[in-house]
VMD Tcl script that draws the C-alpha trace (Angstrom):
set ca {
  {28.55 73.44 58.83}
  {29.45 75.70 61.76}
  {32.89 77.80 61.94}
  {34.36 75.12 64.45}
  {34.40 72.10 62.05}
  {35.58 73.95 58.89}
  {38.47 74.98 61.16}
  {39.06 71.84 62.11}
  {38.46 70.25 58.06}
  {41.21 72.76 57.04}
  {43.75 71.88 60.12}
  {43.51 68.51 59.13}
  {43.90 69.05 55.15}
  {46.92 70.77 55.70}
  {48.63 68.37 57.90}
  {47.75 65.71 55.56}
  {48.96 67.45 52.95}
  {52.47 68.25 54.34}
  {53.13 64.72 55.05}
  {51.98 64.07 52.07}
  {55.15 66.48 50.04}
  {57.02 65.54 52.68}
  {57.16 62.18 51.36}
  {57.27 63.24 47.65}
  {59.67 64.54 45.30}
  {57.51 66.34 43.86}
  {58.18 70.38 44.31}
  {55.00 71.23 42.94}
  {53.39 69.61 46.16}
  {55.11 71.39 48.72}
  {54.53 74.13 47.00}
  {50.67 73.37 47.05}
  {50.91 71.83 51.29}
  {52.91 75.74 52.10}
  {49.92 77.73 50.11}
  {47.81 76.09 52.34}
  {49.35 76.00 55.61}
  {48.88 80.15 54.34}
  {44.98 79.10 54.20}
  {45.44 77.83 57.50}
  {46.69 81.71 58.61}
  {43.97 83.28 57.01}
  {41.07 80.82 58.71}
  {43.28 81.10 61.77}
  {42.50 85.38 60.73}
  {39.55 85.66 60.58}
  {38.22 83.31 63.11}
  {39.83 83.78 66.01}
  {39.09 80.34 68.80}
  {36.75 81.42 70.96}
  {39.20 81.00 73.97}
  {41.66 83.30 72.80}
  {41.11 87.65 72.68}
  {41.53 88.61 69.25}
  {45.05 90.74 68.44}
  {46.48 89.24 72.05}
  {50.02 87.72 72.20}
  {48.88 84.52 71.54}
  {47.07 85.22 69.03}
  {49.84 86.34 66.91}
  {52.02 83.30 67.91}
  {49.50 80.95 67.00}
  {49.00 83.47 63.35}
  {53.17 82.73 62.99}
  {52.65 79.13 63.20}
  {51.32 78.14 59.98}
  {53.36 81.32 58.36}
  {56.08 79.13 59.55}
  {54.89 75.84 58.67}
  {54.34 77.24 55.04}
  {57.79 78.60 54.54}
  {59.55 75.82 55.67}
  {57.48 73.10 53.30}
  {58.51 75.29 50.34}
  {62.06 76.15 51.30}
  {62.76 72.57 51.69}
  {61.46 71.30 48.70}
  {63.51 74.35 46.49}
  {66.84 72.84 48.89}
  {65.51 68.99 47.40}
  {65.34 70.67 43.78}
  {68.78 72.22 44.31}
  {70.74 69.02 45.48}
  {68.89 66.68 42.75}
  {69.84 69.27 39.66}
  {73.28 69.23 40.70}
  {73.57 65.56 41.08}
  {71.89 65.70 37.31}
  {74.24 67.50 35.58}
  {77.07 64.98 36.98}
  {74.91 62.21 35.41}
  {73.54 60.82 38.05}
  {69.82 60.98 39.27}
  {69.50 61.18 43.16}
  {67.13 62.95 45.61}
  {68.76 64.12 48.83}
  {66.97 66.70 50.93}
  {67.66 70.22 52.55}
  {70.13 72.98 51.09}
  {74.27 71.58 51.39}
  {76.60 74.88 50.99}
  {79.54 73.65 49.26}
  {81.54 73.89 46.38}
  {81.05 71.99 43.04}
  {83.69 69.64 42.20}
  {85.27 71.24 39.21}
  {85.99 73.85 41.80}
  {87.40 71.50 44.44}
  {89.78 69.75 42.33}
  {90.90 72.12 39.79}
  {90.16 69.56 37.30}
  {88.13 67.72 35.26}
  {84.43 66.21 36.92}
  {82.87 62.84 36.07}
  {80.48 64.61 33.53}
  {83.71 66.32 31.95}
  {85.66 63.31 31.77}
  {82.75 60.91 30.03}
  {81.75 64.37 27.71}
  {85.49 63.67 26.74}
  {85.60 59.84 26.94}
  {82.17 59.97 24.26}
  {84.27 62.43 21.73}
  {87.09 60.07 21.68}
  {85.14 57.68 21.11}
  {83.24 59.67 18.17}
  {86.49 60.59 16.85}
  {87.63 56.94 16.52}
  {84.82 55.72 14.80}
  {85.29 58.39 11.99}
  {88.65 57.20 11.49}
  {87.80 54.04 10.88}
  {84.85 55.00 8.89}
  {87.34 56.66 6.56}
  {90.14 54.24 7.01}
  {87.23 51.21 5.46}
  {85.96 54.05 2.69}
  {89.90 54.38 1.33}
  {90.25 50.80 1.67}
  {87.19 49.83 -0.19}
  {86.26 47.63 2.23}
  {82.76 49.31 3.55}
  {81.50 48.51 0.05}
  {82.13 44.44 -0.09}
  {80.55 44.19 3.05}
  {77.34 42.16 3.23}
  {77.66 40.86 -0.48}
}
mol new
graphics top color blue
foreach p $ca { graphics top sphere $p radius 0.5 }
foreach p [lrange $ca 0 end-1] q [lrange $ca 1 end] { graphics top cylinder $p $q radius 0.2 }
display resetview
């Protein structure tokens, strides 16, 4: 296999490997697709196209563009990880992409936030059953049940 079509194998792998994690949720896979966009660099390295002088301006620019492509795969699957572990801990489970700067809700409002307010709503709840519990142990009733 000659230097031309193992350029052109890994060109292709990466692309179809970035659309690939594009198109997943998976972090792990854009992590993979951004290592090898950096495989990409190093072909890209070490066998310079034939067309192009080795070390010349566009050389480099064409080195930066898979540096590029690689960074940005990974950075916007740690953004998708970001968004969907915030939406977790509110108790929901949603994927929305890229990095939002903004504040969390308990520090919006000053108040509680839908995860605070059903923590509470469940330990009411808890507490309520107990005193019943107790209220049918005093009684005697939990014992004649079912006989």
């Amino acid at each position: 296999m000659d230097s031309n079509t193992l350029g052109w194998i890994v060109f292709i792998t990466a692309l179809g490997l970035s659309w690939i994690a594009t198109h997943s949720a998976f972090f792990g896979l854009r992590l993979m697709a951004g290592a090898f966009w950096f495989v990409v660099f190093i072909y890209l390295k070490t066998n310079v196209p034939t067309a192009i002088t080795e070390g010349s301006g566009l050389h480099t620019a064409l080195l930066i563009v898979p540096v590029g492509f690689g960074l940005m795969l990974v950075l916007s699957g740690l953004g998708r990880g970001i968004a969907r572990s915030r939406k977790w801990e509110q108790g929901e489970e949603q994927v929305t992409g890229g990095f939002k700067w903004q504040l969390p809700d308990w520090m919006k409002t000053g108040g509680e936030n839908e995860y605070q307010r059903r923590q509470r709503d469940v330990e009411q709840d808890n507490l309520e059953y107990k005193r019943k519990l107790r209220e049918a142990y005093r009684s005697g009733e939990y014992g004649k049940r079912g006989r």
